[in-house]
VEXMIKOL-538692 format. One line per field, with one value per residue: x, y, z of N, C-alpha, C, O in turn. Coordinates in pm, whole numbers, plus 50000, padded with zeros to 5 digits. Layout:
N
nxx: X; ...
nyy: Y; ...
nzz: Z; ...
caxx: X; ...
cayy: Y; ...
cazz: Z; ...
cxx: X; ...
cyy: Y; ...
czz: Z; ...
oxx: X; ...
oyy: Y; ...
ozz: Z; ...
This chain:
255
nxx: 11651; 11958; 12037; 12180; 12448; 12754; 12873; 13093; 13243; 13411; 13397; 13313; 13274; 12969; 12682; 12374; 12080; 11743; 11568; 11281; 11022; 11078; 10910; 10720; 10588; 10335; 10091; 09887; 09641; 09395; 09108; 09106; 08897; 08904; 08870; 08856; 08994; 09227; 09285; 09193; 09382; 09584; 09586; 09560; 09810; 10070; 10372; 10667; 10579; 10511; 10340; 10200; 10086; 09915; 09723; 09450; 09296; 08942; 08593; 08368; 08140; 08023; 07951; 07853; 07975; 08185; 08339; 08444; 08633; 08790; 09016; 09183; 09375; 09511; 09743; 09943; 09953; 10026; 10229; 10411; 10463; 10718; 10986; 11211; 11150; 11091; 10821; 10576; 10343; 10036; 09747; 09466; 09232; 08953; 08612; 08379; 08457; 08686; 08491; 08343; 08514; 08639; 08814; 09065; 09114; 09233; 09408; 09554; 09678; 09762; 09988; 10150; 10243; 10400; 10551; 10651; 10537; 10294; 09967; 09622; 09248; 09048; 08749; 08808; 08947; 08750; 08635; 08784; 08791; 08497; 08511; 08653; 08533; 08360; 08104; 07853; 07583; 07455; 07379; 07422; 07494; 07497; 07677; 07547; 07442; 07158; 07208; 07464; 07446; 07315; 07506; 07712; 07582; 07506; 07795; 07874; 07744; 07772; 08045; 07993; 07832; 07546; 07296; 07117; 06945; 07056; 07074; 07083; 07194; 07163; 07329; 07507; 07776; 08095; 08202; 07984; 07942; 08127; 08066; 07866; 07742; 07909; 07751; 07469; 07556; 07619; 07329; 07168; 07296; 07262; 06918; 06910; 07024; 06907; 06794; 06832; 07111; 07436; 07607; 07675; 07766; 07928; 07929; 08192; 08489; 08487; 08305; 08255; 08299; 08451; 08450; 08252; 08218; 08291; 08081; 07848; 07851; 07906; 07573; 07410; 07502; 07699; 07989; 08075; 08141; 08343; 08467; 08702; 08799; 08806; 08990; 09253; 09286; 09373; 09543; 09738; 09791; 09863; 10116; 10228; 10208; 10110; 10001; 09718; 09437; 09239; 08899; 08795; 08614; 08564; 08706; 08992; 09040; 09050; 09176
nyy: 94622; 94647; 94659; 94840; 95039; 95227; 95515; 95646; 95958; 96271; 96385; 96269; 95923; 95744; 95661; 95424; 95324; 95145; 95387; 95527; 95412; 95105; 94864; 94920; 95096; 95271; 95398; 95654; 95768; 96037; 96174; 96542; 96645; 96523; 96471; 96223; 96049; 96060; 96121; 95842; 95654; 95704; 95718; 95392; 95348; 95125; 95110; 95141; 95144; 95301; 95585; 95779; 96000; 96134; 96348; 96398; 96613; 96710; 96846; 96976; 96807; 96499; 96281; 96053; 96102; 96334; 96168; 95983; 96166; 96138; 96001; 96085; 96156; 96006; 95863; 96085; 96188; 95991; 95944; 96096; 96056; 95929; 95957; 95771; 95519; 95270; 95261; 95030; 94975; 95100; 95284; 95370; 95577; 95591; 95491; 95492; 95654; 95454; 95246; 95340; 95404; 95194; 94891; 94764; 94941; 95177; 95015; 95029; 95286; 95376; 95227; 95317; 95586; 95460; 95172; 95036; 94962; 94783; 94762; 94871; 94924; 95142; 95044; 94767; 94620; 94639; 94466; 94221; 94219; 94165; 93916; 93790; 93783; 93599; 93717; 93731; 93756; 94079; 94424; 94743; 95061; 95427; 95733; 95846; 95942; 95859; 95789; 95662; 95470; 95324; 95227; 95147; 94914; 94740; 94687; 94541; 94337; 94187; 94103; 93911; 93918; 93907; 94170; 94262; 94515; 94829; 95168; 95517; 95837; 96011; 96280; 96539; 96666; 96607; 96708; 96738; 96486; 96442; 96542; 96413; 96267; 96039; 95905; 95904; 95779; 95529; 95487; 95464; 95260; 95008; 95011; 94916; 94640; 94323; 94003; 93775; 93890; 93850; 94040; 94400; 94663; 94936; 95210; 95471; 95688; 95908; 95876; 95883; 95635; 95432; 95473; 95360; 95138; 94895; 94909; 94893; 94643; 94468; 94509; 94424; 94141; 94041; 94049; 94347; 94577; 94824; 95118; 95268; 95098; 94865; 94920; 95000; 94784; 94608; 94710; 94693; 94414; 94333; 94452; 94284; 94303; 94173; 94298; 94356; 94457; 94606; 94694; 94770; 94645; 94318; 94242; 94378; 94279; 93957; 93911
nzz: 79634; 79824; 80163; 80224; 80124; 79948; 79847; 79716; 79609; 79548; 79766; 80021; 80117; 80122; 80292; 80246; 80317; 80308; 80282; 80446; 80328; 80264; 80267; 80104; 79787; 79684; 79482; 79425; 79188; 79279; 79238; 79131; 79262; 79514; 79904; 80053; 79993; 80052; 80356; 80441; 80333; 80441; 80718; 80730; 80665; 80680; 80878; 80736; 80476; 80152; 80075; 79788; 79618; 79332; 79120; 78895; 78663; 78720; 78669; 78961; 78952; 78871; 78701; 78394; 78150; 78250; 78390; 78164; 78009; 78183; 78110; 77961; 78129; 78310; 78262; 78253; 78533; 78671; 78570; 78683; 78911; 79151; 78979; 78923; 78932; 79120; 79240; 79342; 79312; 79148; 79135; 79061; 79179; 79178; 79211; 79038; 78802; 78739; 78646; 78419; 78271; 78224; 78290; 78205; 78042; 78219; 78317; 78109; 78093; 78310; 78305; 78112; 78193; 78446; 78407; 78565; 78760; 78901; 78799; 78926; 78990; 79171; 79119; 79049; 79257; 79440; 79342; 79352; 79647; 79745; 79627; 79734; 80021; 79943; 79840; 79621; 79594; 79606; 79740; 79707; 79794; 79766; 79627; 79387; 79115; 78868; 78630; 78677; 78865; 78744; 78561; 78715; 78859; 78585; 78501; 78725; 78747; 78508; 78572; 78723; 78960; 79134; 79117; 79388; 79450; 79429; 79516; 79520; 79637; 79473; 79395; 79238; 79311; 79373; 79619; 79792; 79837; 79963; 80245; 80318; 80641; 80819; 81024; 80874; 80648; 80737; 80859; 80615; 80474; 80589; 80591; 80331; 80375; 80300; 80356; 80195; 80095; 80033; 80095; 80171; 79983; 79992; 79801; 79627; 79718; 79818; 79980; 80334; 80445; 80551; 80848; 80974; 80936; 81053; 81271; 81121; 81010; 81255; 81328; 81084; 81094; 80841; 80600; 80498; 80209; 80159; 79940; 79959; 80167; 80030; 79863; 79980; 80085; 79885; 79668; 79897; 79922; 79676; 79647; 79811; 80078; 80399; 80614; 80856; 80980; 81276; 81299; 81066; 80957; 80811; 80595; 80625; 80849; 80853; 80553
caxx: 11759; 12014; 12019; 12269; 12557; 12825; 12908; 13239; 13242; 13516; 13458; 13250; 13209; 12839; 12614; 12275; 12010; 11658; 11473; 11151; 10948; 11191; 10829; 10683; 10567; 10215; 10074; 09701; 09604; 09322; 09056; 09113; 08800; 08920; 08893; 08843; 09082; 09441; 09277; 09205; 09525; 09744; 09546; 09598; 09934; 10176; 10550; 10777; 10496; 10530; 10204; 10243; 09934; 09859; 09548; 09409; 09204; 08805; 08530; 08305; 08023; 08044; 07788; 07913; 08031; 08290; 08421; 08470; 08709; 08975; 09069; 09340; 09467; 09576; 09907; 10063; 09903; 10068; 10406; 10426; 10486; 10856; 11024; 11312; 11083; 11070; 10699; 10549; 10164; 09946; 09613; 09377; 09159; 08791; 08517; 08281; 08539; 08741; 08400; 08271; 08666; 08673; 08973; 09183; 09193; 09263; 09544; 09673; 09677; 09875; 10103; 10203; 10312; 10467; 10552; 10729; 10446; 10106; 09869; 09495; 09190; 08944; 08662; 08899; 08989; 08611; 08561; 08824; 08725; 08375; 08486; 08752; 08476; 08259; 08013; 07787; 07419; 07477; 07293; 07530; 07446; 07561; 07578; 07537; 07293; 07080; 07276; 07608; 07396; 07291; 07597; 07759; 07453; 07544; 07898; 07928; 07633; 07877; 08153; 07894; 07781; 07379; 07270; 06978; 06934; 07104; 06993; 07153; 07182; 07107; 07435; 07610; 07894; 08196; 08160; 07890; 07920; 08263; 07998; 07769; 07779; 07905; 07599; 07355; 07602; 07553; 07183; 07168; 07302; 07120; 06836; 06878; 06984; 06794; 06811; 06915; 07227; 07590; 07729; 07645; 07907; 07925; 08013; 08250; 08576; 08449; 08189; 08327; 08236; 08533; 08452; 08153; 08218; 08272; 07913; 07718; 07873; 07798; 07432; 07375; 07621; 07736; 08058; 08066; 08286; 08289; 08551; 08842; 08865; 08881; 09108; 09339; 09361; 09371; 09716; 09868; 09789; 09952; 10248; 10308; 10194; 09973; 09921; 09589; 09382; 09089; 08779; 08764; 08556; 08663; 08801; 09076; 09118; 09123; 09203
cayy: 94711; 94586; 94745; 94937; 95053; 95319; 95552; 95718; 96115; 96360; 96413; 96185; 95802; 95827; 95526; 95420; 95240; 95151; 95511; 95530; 95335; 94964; 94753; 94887; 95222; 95274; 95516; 95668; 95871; 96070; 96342; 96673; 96726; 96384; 96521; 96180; 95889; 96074; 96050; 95732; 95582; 95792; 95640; 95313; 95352; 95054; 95124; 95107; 95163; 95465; 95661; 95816; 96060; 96303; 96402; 96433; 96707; 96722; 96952; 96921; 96711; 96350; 96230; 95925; 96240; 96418; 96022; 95924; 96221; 96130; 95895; 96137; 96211; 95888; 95823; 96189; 96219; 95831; 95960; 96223; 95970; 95848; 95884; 95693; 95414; 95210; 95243; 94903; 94967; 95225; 95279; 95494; 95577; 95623; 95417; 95501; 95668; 95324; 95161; 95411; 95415; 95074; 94834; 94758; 95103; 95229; 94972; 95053; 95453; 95362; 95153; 95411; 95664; 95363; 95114; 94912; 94944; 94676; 94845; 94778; 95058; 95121; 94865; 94599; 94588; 94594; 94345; 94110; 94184; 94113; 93748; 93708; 93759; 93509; 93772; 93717; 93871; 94250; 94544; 94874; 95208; 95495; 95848; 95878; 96004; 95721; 95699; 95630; 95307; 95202; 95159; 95044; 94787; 94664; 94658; 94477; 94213; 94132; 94060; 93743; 93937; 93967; 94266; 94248; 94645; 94937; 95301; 95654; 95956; 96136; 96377; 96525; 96742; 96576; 96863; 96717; 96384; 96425; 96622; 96295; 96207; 95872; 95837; 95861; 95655; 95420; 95415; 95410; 95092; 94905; 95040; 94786; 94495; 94194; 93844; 93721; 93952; 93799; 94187; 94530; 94752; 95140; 95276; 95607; 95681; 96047; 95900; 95835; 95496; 95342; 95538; 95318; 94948; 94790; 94935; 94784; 94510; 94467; 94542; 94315; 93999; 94005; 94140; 94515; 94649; 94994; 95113; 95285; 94968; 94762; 94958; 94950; 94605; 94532; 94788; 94691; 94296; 94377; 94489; 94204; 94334; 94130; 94312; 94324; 94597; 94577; 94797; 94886; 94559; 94193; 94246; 94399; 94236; 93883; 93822
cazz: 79675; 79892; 80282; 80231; 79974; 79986; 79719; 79697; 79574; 79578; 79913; 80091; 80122; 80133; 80334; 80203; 80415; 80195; 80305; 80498; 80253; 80273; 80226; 79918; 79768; 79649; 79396; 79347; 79132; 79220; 79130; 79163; 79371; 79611; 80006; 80140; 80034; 80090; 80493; 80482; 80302; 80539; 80828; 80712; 80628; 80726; 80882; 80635; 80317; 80125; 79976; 79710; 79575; 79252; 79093; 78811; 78640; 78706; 78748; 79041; 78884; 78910; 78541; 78310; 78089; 78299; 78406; 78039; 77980; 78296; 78076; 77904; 78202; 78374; 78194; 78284; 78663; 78696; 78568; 78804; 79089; 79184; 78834; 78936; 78857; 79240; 79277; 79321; 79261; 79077; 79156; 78965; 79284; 79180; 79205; 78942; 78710; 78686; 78552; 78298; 78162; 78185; 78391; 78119; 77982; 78293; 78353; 78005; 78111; 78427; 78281; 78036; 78326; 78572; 78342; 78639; 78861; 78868; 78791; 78942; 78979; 79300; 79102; 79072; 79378; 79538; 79325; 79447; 79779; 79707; 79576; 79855; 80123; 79901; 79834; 79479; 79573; 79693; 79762; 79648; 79839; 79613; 79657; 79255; 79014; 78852; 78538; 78690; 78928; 78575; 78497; 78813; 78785; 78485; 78520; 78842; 78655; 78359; 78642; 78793; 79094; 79123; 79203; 79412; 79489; 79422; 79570; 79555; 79717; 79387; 79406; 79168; 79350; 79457; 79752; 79852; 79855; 80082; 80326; 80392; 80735; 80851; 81074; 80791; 80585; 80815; 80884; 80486; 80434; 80707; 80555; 80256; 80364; 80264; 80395; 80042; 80054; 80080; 80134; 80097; 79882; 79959; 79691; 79614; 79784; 79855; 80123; 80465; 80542; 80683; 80976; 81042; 80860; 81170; 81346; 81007; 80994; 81368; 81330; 81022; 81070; 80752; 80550; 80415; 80142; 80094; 79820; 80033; 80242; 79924; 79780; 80056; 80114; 79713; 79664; 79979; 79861; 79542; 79683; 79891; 80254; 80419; 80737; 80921; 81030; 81289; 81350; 80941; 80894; 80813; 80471; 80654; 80984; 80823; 80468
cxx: 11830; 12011; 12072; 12438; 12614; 12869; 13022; 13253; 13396; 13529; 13440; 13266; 13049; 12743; 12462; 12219; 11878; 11542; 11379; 11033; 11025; 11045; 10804; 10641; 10471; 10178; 09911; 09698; 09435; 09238; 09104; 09030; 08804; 08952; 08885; 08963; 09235; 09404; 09280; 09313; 09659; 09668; 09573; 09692; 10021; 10306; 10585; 10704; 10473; 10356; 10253; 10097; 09961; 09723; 09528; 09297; 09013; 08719; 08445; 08147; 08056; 07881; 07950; 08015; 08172; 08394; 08486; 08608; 08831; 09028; 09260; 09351; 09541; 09710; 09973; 10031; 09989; 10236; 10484; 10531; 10633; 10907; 11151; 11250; 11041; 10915; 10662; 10460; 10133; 09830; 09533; 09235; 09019; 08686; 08466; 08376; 08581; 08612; 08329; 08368; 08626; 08832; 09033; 09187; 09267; 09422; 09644; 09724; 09792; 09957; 10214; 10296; 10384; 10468; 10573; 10648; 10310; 10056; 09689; 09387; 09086; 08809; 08688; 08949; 08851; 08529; 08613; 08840; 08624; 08404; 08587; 08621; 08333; 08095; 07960; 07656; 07508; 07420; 07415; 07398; 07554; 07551; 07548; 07402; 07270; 07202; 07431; 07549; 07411; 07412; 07691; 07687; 07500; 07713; 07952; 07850; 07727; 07983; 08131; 07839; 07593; 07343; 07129; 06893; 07050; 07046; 07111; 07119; 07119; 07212; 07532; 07784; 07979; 08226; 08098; 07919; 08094; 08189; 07920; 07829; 07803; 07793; 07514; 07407; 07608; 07409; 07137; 07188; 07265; 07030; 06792; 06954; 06871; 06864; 06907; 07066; 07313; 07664; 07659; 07799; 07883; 07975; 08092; 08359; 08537; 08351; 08294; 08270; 08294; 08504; 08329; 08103; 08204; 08104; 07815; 07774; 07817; 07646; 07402; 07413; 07660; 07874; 07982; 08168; 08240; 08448; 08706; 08891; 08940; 08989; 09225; 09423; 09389; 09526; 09807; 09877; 09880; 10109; 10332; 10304; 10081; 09966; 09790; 09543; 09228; 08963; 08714; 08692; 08641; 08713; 08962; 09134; 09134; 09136; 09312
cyy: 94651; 94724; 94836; 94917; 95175; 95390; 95666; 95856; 96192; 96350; 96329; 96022; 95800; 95699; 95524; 95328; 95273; 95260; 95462; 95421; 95141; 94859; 94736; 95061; 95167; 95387; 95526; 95759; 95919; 96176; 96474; 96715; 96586; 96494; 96388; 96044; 95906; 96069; 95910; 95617; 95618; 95681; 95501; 95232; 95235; 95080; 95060; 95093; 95330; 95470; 95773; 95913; 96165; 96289; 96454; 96517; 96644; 96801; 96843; 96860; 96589; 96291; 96128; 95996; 96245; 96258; 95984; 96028; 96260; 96031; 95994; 96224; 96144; 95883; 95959; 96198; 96088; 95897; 96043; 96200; 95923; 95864; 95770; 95528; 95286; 95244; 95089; 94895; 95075; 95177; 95383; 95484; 95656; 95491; 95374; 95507; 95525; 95201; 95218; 95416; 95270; 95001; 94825; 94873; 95110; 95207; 95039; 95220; 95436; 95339; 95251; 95542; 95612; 95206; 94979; 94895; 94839; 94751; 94842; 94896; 95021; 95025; 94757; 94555; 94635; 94440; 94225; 94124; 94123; 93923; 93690; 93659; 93663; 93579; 93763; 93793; 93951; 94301; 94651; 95020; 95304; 95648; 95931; 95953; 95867; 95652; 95592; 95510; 95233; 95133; 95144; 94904; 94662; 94604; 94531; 94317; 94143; 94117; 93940; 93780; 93970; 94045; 94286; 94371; 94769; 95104; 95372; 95736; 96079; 96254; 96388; 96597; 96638; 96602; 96812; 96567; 96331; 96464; 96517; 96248; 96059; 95802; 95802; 95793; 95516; 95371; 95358; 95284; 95013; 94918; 94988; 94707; 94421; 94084; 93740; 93754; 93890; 93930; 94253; 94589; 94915; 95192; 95394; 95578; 95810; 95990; 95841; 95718; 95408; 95363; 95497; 95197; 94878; 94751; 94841; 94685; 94433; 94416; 94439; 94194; 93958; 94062; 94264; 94543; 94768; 94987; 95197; 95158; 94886; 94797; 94950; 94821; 94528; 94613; 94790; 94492; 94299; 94402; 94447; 94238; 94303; 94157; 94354; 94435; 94550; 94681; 94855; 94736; 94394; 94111; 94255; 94292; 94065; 93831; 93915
czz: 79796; 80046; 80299; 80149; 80002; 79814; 79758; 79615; 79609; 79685; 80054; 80040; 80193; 80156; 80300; 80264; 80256; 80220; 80389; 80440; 80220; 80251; 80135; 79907; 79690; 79560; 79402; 79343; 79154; 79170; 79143; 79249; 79526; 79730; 80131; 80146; 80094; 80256; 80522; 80488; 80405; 80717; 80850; 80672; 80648; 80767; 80782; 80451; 80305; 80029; 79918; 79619; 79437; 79209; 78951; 78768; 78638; 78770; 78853; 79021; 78843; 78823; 78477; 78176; 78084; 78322; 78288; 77963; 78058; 78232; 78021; 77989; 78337; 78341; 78272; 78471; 78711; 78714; 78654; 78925; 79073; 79032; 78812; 78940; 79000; 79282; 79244; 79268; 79227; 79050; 79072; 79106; 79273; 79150; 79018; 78807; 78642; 78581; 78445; 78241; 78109; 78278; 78313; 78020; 78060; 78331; 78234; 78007; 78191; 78385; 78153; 78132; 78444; 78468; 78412; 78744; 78849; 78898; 78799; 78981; 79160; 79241; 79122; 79156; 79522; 79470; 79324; 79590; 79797; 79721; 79715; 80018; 80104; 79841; 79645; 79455; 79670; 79669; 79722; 79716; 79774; 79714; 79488; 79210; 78924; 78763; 78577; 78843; 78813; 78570; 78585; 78804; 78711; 78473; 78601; 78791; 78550; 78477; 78739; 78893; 79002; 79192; 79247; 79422; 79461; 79418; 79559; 79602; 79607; 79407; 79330; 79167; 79409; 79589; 79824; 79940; 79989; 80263; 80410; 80530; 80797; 80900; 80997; 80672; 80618; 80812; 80720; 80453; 80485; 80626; 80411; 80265; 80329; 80331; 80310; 79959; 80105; 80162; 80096; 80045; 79900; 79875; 79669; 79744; 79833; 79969; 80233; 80527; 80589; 80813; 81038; 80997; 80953; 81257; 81255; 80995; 81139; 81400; 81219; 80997; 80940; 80687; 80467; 80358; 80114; 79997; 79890; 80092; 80163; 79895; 79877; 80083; 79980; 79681; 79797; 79913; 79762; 79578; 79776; 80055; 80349; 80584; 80767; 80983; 81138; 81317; 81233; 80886; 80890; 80687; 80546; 80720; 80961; 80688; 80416
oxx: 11754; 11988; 12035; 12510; 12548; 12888; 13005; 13296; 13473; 13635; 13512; 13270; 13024; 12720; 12409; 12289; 11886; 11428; 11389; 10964; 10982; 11083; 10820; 10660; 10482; 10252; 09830; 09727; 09349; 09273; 09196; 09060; 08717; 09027; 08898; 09004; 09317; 09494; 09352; 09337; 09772; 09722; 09607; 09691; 10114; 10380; 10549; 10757; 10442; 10293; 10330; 10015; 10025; 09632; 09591; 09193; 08972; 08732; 08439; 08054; 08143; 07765; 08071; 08110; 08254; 08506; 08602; 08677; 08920; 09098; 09380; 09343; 09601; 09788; 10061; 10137; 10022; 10318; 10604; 10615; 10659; 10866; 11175; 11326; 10951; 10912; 10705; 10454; 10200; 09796; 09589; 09158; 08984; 08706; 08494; 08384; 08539; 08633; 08253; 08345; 08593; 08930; 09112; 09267; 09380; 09513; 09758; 09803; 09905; 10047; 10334; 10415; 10426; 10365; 10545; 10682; 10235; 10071; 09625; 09453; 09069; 08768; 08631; 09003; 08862; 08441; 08545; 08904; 08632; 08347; 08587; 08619; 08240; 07997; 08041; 07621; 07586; 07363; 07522; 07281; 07668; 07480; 07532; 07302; 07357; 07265; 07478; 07639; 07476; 07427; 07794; 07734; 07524; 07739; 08037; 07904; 07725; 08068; 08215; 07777; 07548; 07341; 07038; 06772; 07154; 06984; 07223; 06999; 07060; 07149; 07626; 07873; 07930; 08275; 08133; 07918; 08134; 08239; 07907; 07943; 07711; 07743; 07464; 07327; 07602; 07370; 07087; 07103; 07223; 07035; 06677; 06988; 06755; 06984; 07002; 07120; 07298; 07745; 07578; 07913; 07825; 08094; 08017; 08345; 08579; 08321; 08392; 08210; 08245; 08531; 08284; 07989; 08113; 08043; 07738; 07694; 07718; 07609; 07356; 07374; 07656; 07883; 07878; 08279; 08135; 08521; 08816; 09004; 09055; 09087; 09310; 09538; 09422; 09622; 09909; 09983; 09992; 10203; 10435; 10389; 09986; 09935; 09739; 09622; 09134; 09002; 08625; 08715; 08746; 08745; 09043; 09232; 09219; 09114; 09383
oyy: 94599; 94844; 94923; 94819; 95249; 95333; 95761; 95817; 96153; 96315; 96322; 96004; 95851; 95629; 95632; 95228; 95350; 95230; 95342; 95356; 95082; 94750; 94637; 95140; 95058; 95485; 95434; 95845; 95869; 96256; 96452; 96812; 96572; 96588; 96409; 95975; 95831; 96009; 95859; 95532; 95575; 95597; 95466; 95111; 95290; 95073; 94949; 95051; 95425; 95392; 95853; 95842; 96269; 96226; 96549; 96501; 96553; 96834; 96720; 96888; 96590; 96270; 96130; 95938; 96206; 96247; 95947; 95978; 96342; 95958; 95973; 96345; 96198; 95910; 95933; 96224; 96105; 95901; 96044; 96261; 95873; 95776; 95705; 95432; 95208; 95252; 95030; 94820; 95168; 95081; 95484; 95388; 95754; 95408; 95291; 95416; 95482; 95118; 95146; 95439; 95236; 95066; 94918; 94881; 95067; 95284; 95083; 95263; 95472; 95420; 95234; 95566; 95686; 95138; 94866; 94811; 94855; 94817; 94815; 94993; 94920; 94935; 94666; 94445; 94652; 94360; 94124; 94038; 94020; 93838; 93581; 93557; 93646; 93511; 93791; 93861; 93922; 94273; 94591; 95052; 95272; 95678; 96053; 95999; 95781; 95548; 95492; 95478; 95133; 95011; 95118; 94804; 94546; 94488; 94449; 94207; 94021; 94145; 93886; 93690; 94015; 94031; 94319; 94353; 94738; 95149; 95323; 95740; 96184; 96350; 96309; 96591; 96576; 96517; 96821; 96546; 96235; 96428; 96522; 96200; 95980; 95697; 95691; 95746; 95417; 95260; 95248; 95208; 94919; 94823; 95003; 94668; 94461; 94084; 93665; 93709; 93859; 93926; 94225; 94553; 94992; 95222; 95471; 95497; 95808; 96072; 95769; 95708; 95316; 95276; 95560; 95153; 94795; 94649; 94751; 94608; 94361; 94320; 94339; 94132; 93836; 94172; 94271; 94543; 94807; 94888; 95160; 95114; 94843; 94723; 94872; 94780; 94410; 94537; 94857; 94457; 94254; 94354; 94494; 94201; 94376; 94071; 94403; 94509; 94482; 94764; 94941; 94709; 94363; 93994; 94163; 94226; 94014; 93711; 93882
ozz: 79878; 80032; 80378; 80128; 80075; 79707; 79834; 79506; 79696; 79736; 80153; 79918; 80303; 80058; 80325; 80282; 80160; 80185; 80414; 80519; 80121; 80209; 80063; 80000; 79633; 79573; 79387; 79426; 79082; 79084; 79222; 79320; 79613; 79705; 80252; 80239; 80147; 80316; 80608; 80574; 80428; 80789; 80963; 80649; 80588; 80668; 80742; 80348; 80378; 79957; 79972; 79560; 79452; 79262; 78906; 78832; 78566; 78887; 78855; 79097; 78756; 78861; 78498; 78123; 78001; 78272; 78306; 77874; 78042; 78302; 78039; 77967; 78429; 78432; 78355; 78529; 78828; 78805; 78679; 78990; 78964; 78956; 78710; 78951; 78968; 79405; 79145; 79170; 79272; 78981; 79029; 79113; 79338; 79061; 78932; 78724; 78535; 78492; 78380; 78123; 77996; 78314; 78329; 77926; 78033; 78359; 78246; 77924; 78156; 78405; 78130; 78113; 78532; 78472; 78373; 78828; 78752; 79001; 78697; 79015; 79227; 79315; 79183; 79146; 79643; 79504; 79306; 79651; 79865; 79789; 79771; 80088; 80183; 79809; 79556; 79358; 79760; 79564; 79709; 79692; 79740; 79810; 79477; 79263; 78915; 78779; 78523; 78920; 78782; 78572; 78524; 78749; 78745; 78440; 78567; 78803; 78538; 78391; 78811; 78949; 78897; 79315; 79171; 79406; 79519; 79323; 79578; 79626; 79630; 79450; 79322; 79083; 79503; 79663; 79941; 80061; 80056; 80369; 80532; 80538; 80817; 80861; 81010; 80591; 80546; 80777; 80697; 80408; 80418; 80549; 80367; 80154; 80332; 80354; 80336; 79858; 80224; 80254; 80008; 80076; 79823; 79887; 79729; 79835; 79949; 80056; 80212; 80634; 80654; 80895; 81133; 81008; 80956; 81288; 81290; 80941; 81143; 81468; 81273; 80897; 80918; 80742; 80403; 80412; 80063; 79985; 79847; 80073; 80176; 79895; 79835; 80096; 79972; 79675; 79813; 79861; 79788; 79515; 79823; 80136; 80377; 80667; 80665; 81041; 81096; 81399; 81237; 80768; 80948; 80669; 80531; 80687; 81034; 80678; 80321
């Protein structure tokens, strides 16, 4: 879009500058029971980047189940956003969800509701963080129920990473899992490291663990991805904005 353009009306000659948003505009779609990522994305906002949020239908139970049936409801929750078609990126902003759908569903959901937007999910973008910060053995702290490790597990295994550990909280409320305190999201993931680990991975956008990446990382000298961070720095990447963040880890602050 050019900086500015004039449009001529009955009554007015009418001046156009490129709005509030002049970097890029962002899209994520997510749950219906989401209380933690529209803070963090707004926090991490960039001048001149627009966020862009809806939500899609789900009850408050978080099983391999209820995940497998947000699938038909990506495409209309997507279309929602900007229809004038200037969105740059579309995110489908769940962890787990995005890997029990699957990534290239997911993309093909998006892309159906933002046709002009790239379209990339909160997995796929922990798991080119993961490879950006060189990370291959990981530990994954969860606040899931077993089945939905399993099949993080396995997922993240078929994508070349080795997973040396993976633990949950055992929780199946959405409610809940927004409730976990950073502190004991913290001491949690300390609490498996290994020696043999490249990274730990927090998993879920519902836990609050930006709010204490920097401290564990700190405490174990190693990188930490949790899945808001990734996702952040994977849909502002995407959209061409490579500014730098520090205190949310060193995904952010240098790559």
């Amino acid at each position: 879009m050019n900086d500015q353009r004039s449009i001529t009306s009955e009554r007015y000659c009418v001046d156009f500058d490129q709005g509030r948003h002049h970097r890029a505009k962002i899209g994520y779609v997510l749950l219906a029971t989401e209380q933690t990522i529209q803070d963090d994305v707004m926090k991490l906002r960039p001048e001149g980047v627009g966020i862009h949020l809806s939500r899609a239908p789900n009850p408050d139970s978080i099983t391999n189940e209820t995940f497998a049936k947000q699938v038909e409801f990506l495409a209309d929750a997507a279309s929602t956003l900007l229809p004038d078609g200037s969105l740059d990126v579309i995110c489908y902003a769940c962890t787990s969800g995005s890997l029990v759908i699957g990534e290239e569903r997911v993309f093909l959901e998006l892309k159906k509701g933002q046709p002009g937007a790239v379209a990339t999910s909160l997995i796929t973008g922990v798991i080119r963080a993961l490879n950006a910060v060189g990370a291959k053995r990981i530990v994954i702290a969860t606040p899931y129920l077993d089945e939905i490790n399993q099949r993080e597990s396995e997922y993240m295994s078929a994508r070349g990473f080795e997973i040396l550990a993976i633990e949950g909280l055992n929780l199946e409320k959405d409610s809940d899992m927004v409730r976990v305190k950073p502190e004991f999201i913290k001491d949690f993931a300390i609490s498996l490291d290994r020696d043999d680990a490249d990274a730990i991975f927090i998993s879920c956008g519902a836990l609050r663990a930006l709010d204490v990446i920097d401290e564990i990382e700190a405490t174990i000298g190693k990188p930490v991805i949790c899945s808001n961070q990734a996702m952040i720095w994977d849909t502002l990447r995407l959209a061409g904005i490579n500014d730098h963040f520090h205190g949310y880890g060193q995904l952010l602050a240098k790559f």
